[in-house]
N, C-alpha and C positions, 0 to 999 in steps of 0.2 A: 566471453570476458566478464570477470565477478566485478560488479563497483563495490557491493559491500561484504565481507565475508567475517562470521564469526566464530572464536577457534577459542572452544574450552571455557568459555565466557562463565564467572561465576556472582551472583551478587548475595549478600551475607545479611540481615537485619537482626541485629540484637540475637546473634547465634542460630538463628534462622534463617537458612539456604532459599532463599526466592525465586534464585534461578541455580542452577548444577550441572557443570561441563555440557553448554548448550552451546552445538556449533551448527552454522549454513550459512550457502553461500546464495546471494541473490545474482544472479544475470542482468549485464545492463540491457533494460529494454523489457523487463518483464515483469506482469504483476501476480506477486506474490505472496500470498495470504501467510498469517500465524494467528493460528486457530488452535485454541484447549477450552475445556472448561472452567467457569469461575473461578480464580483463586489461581489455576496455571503458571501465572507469570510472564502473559505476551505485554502488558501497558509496564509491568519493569524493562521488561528488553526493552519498550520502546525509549524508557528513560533511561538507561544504561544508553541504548545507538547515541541517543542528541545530548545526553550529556548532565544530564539532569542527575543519575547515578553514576558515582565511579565504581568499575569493578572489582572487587578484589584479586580476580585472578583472570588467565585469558588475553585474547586481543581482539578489537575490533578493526578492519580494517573497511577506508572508504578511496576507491580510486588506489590500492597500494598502499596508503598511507594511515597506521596504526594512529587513531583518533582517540582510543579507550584513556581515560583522564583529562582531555580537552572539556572546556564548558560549552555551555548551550550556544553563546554569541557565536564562539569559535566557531564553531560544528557548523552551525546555520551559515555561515559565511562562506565556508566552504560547499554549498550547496544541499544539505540536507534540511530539509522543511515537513512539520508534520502538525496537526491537529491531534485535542485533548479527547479522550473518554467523557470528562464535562465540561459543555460547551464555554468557552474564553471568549465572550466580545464583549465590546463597549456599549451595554445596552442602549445610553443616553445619545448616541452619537448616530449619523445617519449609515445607511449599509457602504453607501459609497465610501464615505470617511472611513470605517470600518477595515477596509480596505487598503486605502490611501495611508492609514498612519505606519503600515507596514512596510513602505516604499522609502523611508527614510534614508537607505543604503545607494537611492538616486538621487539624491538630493544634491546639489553643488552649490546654491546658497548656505554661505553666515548663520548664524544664528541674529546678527544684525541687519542682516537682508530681511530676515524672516519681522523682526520687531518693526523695521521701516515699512516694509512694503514694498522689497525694490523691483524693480523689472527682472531682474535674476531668481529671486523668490519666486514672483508671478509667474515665471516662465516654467519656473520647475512644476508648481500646483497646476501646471496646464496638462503638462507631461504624467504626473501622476494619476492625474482624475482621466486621462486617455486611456490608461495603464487600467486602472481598476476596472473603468467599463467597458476595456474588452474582455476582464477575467470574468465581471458578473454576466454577461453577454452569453462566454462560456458555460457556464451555470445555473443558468435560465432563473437568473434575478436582477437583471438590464432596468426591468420594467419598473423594481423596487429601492434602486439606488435612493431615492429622497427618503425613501421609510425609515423611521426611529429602528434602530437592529432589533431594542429589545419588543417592538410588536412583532417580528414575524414569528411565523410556525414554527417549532420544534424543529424540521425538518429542514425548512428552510436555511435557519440559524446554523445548520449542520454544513450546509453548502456554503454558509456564506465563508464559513472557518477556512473550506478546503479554499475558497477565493484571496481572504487573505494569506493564505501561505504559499501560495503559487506567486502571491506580491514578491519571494525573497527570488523569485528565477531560480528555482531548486533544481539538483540532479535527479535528486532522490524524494519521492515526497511517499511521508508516516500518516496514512490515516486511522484512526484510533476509534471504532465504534463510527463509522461515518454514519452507514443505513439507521441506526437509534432513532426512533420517534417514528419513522418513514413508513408511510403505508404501502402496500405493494406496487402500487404502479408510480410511488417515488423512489422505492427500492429499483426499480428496472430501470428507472433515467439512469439515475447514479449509475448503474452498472455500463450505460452508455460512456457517462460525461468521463469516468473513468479510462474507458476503451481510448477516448478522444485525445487524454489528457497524454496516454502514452502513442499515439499513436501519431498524434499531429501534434505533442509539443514535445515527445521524446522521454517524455520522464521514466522513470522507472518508479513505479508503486509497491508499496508494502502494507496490505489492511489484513488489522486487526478486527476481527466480525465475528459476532452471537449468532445474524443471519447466516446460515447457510445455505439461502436461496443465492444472496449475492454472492457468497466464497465461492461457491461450486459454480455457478455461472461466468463470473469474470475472472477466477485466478487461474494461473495457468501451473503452477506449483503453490503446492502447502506445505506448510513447516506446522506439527501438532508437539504440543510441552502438555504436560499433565504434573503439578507439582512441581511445577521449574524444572522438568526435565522432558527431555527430546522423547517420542515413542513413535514418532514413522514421519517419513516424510514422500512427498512422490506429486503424482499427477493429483486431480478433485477423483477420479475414480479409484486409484488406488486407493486413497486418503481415505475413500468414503466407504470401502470393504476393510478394510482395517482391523483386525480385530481388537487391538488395544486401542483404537480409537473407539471402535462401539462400544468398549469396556465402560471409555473414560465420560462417554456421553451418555451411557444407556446404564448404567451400573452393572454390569454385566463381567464374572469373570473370563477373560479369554482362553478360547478352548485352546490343547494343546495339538498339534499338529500330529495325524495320522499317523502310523508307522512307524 
């Protein structure tokens, strides 16, 4: 069963096609790379899916339902959550809070609760801060909740994005360059905390990644764009004989077939 499927999808900039009758479907329950070279067009798709681009042509579909024009709050609300190509937190604020301000959608206190201090307020900031540090928990940054966001690592700072966006209880969750900064043996948690994230919270994932060590390790299907357009799509082994994908990575013309 597809939760999100895209059919002909086109986005235009100042008479420049960024993306070009790009269609696929994802599987619920399954993570799913979109992987091109520079310039491609996977971080437009991604703002085309949440909402941040409308498309001029095409549909996107989430759960059945044609979402393509809807804005970002929309979209998010309906469960699709995703993290940026450059890093979005609150430097000044601590990881936990980081976290916590994204929960806002649990909230049952006023806004006069909130000014007073009432037991309704309080109750909720209990509920919250329980919420975030089981997601940093999941993330293996439990230990850094009191941390100002903007001291941690690069890496870190990466994980903690994927934390707060698992704050919205998403269907679907967009991550955009997660591995960035990540040294190898923090590329290979992530390709765990990933595994976990669909496996014991259900999600279905969508990353965008330069690494190939993570794409090929953790996706189970690739979708390849090269110029905002589609050029193979399949299993990490297919993807990775490809000839128009060694093309588009290796600069290489693709031989033509035998015979």
């Amino acid at each position: 069963m597809s939760l999100l499927e895209l059919r002909g999808v086109e986005k235009i900039f100042g008479g420049l096609r960024a993306v070009h009758d790009v269609s696929f479907e994802v599987e619920q329950g399954v993570i799913f790379g979109l992987i091109g070279p520079n310039g491609a067009g996977k971080t437009t798709l991604f703002n085309v899916i949440t909402g941040v681009y409308r498309p001029e042509r095409g549909a996107i579909l989430f759960a059945g339902n044609d979402i393509a024009g809807l804005g970002p709050a929309a979209i998010a609300a309906l469960g699709v959550a995703r993290t940026f190509q450059n890093i979005r937190i609150f430097r000044t604020m601590t990881v936990e809070e980081n976290v916590m301000v994204a929960g806002h959608h649990l909230h049952t206190a006023s806004i006069v609760d909130a000014m007073l201090r009432t037991r309704r307020y309080e109750k909720d900031e209990l509920v919250l801060s329980k919420r975030a540090r089981e997601l940093l928990e999941i993330l293996g940054l439990a230990e850094l909740a009191g941390e100002t966001a903007g001291s941690l690592p690069y890496g870190s700072q990466r994980r903690l994005e994927i934390a707060r966006a698992l704050m919205l209880s998403p269907k679907l969750l967009l991550l955009d360059e997660p591995a960035a900064g990540m040294n190898s043996q923090e590329a290979q948690t992530l390709n765990e905390q990933i595994r976990f994230l669909r496996d014991q919270l259900g999600l279905t994932v969508i990353v965008v990644e330069h690494n190939m060590a993570v794409v090929m390790n953790v996706c189970e299907r690739i979708h390849v764009v090269d110029h905002g357009e589609t050029i193979a799509e399949g299993t990490p082994a297919e993807v990775k004989a490809h000839p128009k994908v060694l093309a588009a990575y290796l600069g290489e013309e693709p031989k033509e077939a035998a015979g």
